[in-house]
C-alpha distance (Angstrom), angle and dihedral (degrees) to the residues before:
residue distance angle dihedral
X1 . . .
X2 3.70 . .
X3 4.00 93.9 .
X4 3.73 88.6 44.5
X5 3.93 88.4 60.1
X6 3.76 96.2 42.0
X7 3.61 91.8 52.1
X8 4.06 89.0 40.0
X9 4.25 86.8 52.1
X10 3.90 90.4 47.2
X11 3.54 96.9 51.8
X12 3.77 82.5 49.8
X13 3.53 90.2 56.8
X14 3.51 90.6 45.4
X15 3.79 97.8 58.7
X16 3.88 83.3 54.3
X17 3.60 100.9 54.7
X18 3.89 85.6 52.7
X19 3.66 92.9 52.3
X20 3.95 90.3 51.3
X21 3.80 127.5 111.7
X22 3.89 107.4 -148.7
X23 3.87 125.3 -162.4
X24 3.62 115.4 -157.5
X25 3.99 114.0 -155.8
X26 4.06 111.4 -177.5
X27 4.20 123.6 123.3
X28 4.13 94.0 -145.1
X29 3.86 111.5 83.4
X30 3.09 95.6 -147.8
X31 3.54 100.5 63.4
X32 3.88 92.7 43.1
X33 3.78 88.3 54.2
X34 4.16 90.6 47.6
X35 4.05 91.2 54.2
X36 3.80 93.9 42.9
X37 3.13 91.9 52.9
X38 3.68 92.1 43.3
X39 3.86 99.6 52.8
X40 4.35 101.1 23.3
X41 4.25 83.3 91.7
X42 3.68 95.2 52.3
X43 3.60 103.0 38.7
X44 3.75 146.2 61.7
X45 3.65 93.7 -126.2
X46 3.71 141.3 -12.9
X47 4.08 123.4 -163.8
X48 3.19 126.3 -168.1
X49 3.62 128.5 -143.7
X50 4.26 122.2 -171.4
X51 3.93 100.7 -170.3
X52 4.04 126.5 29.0
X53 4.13 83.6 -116.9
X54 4.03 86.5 66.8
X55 3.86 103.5 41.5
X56 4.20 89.3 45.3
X57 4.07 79.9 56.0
X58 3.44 94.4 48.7
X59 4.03 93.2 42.9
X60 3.65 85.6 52.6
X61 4.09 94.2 55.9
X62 3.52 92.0 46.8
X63 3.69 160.3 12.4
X64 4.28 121.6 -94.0
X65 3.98 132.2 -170.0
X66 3.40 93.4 -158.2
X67 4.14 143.9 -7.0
X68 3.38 127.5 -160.8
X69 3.78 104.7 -144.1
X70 3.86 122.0 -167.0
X71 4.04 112.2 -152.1
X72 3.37 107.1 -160.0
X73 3.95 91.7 88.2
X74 3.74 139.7 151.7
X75 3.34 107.8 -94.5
X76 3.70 111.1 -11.7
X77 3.69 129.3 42.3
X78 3.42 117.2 -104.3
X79 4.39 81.6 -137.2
X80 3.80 93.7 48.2
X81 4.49 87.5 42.5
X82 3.55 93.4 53.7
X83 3.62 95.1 38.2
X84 3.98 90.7 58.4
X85 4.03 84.1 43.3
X86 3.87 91.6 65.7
X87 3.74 93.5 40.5
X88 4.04 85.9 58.5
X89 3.55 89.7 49.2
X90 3.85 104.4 -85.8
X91 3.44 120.1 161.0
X92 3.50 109.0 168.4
X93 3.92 116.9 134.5
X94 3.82 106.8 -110.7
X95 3.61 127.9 -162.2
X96 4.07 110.6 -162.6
X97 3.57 119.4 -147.1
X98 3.85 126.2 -175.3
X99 4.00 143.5 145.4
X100 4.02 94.4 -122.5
X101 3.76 105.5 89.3
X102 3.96 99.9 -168.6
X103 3.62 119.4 142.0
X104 4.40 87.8 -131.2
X105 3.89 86.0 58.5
X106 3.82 89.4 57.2
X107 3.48 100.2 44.8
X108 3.71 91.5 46.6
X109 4.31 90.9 57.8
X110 3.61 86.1 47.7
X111 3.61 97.4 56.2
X112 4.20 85.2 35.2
X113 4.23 82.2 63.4
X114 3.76 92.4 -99.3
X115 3.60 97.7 160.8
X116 4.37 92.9 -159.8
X117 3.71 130.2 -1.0
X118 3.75 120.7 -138.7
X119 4.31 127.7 -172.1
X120 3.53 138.1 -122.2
X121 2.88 116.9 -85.9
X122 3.74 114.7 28.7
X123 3.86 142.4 143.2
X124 3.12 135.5 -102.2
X125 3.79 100.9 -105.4
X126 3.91 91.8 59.9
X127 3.61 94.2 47.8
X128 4.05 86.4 55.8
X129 3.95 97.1 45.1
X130 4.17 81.9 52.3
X131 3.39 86.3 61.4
X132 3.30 100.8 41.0
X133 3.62 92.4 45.1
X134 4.06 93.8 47.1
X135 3.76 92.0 52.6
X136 3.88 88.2 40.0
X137 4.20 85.2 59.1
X138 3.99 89.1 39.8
X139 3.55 86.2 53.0
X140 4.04 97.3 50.1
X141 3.69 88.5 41.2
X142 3.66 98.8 60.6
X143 3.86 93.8 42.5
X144 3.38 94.2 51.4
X145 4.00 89.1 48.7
X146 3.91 89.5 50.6
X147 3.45 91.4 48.3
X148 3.44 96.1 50.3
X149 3.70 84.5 52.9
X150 3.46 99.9 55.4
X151 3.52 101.8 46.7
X152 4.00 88.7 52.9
X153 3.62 84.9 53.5
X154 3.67 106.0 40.2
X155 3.80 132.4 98.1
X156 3.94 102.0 -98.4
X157 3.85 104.3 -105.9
X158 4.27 99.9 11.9
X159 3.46 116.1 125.7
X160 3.58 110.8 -156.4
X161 3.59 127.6 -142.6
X162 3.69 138.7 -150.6
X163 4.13 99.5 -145.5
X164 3.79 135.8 58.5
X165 3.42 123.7 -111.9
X166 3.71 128.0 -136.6
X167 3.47 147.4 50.9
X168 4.04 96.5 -130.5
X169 4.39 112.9 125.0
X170 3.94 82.0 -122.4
X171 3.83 90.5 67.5
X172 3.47 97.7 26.3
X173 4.31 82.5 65.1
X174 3.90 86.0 59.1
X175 3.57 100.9 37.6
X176 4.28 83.4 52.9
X177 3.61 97.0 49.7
X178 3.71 100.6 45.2
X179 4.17 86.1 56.8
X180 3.30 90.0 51.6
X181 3.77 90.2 60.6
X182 3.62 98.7 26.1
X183 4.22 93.4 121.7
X184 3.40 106.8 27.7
X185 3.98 114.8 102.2
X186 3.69 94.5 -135.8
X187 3.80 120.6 120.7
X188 4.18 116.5 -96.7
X189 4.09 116.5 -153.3
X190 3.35 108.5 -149.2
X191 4.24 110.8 -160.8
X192 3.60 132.3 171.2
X193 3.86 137.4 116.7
X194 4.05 120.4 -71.6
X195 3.03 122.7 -64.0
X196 3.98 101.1 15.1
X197 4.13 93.6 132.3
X198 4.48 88.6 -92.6
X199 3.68 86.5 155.6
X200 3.94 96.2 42.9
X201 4.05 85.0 51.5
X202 3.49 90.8 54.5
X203 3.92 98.6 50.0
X204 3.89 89.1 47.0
X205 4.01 84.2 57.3
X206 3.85 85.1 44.4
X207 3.61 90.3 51.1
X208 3.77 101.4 41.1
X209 3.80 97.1 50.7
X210 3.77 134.3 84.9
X211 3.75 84.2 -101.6
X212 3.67 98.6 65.2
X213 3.94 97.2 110.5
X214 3.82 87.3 59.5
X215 3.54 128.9 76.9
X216 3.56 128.3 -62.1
X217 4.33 110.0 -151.6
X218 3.74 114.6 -176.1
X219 3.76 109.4 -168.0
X220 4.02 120.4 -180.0
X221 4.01 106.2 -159.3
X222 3.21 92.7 -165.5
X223 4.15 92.8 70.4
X224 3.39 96.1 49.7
X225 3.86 128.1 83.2
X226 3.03 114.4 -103.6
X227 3.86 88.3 -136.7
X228 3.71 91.3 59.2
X229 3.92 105.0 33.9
X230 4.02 99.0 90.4
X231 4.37 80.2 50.1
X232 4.06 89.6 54.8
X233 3.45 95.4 39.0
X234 3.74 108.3 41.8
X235 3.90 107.2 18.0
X236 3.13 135.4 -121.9
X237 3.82 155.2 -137.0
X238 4.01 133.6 -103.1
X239 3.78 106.2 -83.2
X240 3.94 90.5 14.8
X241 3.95 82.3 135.8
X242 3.84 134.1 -9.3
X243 3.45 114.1 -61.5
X244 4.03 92.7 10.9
X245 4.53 87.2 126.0
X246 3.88 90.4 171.7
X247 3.99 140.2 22.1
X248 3.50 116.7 -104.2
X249 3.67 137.1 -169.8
X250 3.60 115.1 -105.0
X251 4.17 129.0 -132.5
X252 3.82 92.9 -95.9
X253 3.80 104.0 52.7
X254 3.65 89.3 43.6
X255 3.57 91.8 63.1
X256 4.01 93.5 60.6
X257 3.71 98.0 151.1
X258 3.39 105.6 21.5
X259 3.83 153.1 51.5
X260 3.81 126.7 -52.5
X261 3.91 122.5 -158.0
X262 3.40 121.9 -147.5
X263 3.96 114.3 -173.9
X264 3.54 126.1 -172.2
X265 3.81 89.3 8.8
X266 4.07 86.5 176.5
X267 3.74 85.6 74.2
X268 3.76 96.9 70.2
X269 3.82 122.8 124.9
X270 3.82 115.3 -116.0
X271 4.00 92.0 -111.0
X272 4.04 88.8 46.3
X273 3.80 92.6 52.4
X274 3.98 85.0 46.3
X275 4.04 90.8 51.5
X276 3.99 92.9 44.9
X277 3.32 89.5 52.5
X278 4.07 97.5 57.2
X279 3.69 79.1 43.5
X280 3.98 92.9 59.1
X281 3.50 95.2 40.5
X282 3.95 104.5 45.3
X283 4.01 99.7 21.2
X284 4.05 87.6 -131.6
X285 3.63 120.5 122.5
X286 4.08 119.2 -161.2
X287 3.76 117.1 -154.8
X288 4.24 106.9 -129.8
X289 3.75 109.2 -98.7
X290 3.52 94.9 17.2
X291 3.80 131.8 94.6
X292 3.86 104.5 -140.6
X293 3.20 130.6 89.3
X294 4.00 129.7 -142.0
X295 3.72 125.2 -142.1
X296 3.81 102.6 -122.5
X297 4.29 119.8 -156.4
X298 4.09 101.1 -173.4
X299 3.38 132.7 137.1
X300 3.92 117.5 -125.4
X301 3.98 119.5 -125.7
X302 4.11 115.3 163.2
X303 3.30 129.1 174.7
X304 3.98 135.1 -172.2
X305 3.75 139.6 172.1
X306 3.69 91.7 -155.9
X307 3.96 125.2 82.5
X308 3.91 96.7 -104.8
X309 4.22 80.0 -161.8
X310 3.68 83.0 66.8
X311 3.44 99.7 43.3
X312 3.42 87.1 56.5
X313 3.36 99.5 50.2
X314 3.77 90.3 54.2
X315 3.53 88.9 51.8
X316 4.03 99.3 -114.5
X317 3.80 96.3 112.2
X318 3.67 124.0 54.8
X319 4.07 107.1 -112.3
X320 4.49 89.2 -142.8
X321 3.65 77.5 51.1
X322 3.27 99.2 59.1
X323 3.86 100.6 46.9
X324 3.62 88.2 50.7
X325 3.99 91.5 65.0
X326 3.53 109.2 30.9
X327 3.68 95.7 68.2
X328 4.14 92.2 110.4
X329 3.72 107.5 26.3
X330 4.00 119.1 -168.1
X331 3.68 116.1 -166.6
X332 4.13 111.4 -153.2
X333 3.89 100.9 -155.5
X334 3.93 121.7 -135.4
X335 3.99 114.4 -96.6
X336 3.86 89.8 -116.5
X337 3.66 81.1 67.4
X338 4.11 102.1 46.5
X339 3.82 97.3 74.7
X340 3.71 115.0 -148.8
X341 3.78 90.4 -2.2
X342 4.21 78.9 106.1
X343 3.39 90.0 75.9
X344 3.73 102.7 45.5
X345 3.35 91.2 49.9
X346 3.40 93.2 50.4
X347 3.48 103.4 48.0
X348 3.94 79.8 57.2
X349 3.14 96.2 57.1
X350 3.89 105.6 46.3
X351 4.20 81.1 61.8
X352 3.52 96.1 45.1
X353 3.77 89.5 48.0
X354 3.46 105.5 30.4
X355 4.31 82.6 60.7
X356 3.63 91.3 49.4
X357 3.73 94.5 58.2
X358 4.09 94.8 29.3
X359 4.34 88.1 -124.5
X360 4.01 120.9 134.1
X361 3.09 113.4 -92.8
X362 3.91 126.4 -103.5
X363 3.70 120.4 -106.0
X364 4.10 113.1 -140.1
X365 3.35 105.5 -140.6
X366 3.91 123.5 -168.7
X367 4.00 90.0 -91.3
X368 3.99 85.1 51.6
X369 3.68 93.1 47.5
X370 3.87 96.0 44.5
X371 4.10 96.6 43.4
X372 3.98 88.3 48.6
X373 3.64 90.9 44.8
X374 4.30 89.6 49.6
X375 3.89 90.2 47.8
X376 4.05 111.9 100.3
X377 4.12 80.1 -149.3
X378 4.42 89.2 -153.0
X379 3.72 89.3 -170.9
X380 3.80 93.6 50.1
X381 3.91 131.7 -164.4
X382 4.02 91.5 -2.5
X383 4.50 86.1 46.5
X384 4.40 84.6 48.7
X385 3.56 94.1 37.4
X386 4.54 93.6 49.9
X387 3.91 84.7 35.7
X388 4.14 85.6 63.7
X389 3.90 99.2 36.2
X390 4.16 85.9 49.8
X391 4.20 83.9 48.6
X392 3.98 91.5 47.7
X393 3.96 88.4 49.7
X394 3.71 97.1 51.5
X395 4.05 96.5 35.9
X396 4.29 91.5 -117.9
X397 3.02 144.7 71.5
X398 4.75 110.4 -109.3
X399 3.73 84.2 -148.7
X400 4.16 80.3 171.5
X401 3.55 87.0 72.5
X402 3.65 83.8 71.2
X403 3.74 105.9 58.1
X404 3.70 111.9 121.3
X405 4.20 113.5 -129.3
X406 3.69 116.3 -131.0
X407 4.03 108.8 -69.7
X408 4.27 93.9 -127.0
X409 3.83 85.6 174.6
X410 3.46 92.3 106.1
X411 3.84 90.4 -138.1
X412 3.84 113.3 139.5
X413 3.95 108.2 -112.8
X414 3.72 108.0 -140.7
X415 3.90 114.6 -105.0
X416 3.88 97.3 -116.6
X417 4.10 92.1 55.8
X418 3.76 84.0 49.5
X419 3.48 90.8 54.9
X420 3.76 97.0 47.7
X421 4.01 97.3 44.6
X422 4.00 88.5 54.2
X423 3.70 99.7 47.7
X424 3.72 92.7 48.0
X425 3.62 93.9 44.1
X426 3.81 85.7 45.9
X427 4.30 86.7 53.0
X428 3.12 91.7 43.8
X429 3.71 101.0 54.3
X430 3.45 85.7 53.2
X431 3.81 106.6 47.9
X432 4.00 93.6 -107.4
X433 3.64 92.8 -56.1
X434 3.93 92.8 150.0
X435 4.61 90.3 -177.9
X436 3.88 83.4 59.7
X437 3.51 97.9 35.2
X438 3.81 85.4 52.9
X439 3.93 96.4 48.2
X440 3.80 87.1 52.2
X441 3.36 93.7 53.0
X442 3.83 95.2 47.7
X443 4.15 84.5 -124.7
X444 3.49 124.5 118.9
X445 4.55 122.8 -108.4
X446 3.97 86.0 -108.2
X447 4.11 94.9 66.2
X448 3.63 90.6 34.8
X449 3.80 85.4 49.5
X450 4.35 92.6 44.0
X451 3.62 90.9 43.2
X452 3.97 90.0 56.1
X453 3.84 101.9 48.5
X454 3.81 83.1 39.0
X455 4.10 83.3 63.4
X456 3.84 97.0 40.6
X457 4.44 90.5 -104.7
């Protein structure tokens, strides 16, 4: 078992290191030609750059996992280069090489941002597990980052999924037009009213497209200041704002690969919307307070439960903006609307929950299923899913929480809801019994009986 997940994790490594774009920075032909050589058959690309002058125009083209950067160098030090690279907002993972094996030389790439430190001369299979093992650490860094980030931004207790659940047309509709567009790099709006599972759309995208072994970075715009969002998104410098000590990588470029969020999109600043839109246009991504620019590969999935054409209108949301992302529009449909979705979804979530706060689960008996079936549930997934966690807590189900109050409106309810809401009230009056829920109703068992496996009960 343990070998099988060693060799599992190094193939996984593997798969990486052929993805990766390496730079190679080193004046003497000869040794550019060695690691070239070296590295072309395990990677997706290797440049090579003779003076610091040519690799900082090739870092400004385009986007590197790692470069191998020699510092013995005409001129400038490789140290004292790379040092002024991460001060302009650099963050390319550097392995140093050099012939002088002092301990002061070391120290002095690590504090440059060398992220390992290799000697002259070596072969070529420790020049390969540097790679691997920087891109490894780049890797683990950035998970742990996102992670840290989603757990800071997550409900307390929600597990989030990356599929949609149930079997209802109205889902089925989403489900079919996110497949359709599951590998195509062009950006997916995501609208629908809170609390309609936006996010959980997006992750089944996510997880369904050729980018699914890549990151996943949900970011809700709304929850950020608005002061601070062009910081977490884009990066930024040392001293890019008081208190900012170091640079840091922002949410976008640490997606490279994979799939970014963005939730609430509506809530965007005016200069945010203006940055994201260079960002969609030209695929480059410039760190705040820095003058480079980072080649960004990230598929687009937004999401808002505001009209954007009314946002617009009001002139909150930039009108190019708004072409740009509704190209591929997926609707997520109200749970009124999903049928007996209710009850899969709640049947779901008493396990999930019940696990989370180690109590029994809840049975759903046929008075359960038919008041959470008759409930118009405005607040939607998030109204089922805090309606089950309060029923876990308390041992039962309140199912008078769920009575409906007299619709004064005056809007005409169509004749097939009015059917549905009295038979399940009827069932559930009487415990399921469908012969006495029929007798009540003046119907006979056989429509009771229709109208049930009609609904899923």
């Amino acid at each position: 078992m343990v070998q099988a997940t060693e060799a599992q994790n190094g193939n996984e490594l593997t798969d990486r290191l052929a993805q990766a774009s390496i730079l190679v920075v080193d004046d003497e032909p000869g040794m550019r030609n060695f690691l070239v050589k070296t590295l072309a058959p395990h990677c997706r690309e290797v440049a090579e750059a003779a003076t610091t002058e040519e690799a900082g125009e090739l870092l400004a083209q385009r986007h590197f996992d790692v470069m191998i950067l020699d510092n013995i160098m005409p001129g400038q030090k490789g140290i004292d280069w790379l040092a002024h690279q991460r001060s302009a907002g650099g963050f390319t993972d550097t392995i140093m090489i050099t012939a002088y094996a002092d301990l002061e030389t070391a120290i002095e790439a690590m504090r440059a941002g060398a992220a390992d430190f290799v000697l002259k001369p070596f072969r070529s299979n420790q020049m390969l597990n540097a790679v691997q093992r920087c891109i490894q650490m780049a890797q683990l860094r950035r998970e742990n980052a996102l992670l840290l980030h989603e757990l800071n931004s997550a409900d307390t207790g929600r597990r989030l999924r990356n599929q949609l659940i149930g079997s209802s047309d109205a889902i089925a509709d989403v489900r079919r037009v996110l497949d359709q567009v599951r590998d195509v790099s062009t950006p997916v709006l995501i609208t629908g009213a809170s609390g309609t599972g936006k996010e959980v759309a997006a992750r089944h995208l996510h997880a369904a497209s050729d980018r699914a072994a890549h990151p996943f970075v949900p970011i809700n715009c709304a929850s950020i200041p608005a002061e601070m969002i062009e910081f977490e998104l884009f990066g930024h410098a040392p001293g890019a704002f008081p208190g900012a000590q170091g640079g840091r990588e922002g949410l976008l470029p640490s997606a490279q690969g994979g799939t970014v969020f963005l939730d609430e999109i509506a809530g965007l600043s005016a200069s945010a919307q203006a940055a994201l839109l260079r960002v969609l246009e030209d695929g480059l991504v410039r760190p705040v307070g820095t003058e480079r620019s980072t080649q960004l590969d990230v598929r687009f999935v937004v999401s808002t439960s505001k009209s954007l054409k009314d946002e617009v209108a009001a002139g909150r949301f930039r009108e190019d903006l708004f072409f740009r992302l509704n190209v591929i529009e997926a609707v997520m449909p109200p749970l009124s609307q999903r049928g007996t979705d209710v009850v899969e979804l709640a049947e779901l979530f008493v396990q999930e929950i019940a696990e989370q706060l180690t109590r029994a689960p809840l049975q759903i008996d046929p008075r359960t299923r038919s008041a959470l079936l008759r409930h118009k549930w405005p607040g939607n997934i998030r109204e089922l899913r805090n309606f089950i966690e309060r029923s876990l807590i308390f041992g039962s189900f309140p199912l008078e929480t769920l009575a409906h109050p007299a619709d004064g409106s005056g809007q005409i309810e169509p004749l097939d809801q009015i059917e549905r809401r009295e038979i399940l009230r009827a069932l559930e009056a009487v415990d399921g019994n469908r012969s006495e829920a029929a007798r009540r109703l003046g119907v006979s068992r056989k429509t009771i009986d229709r109208k049930c496996a009609s609904w899923g009960l």
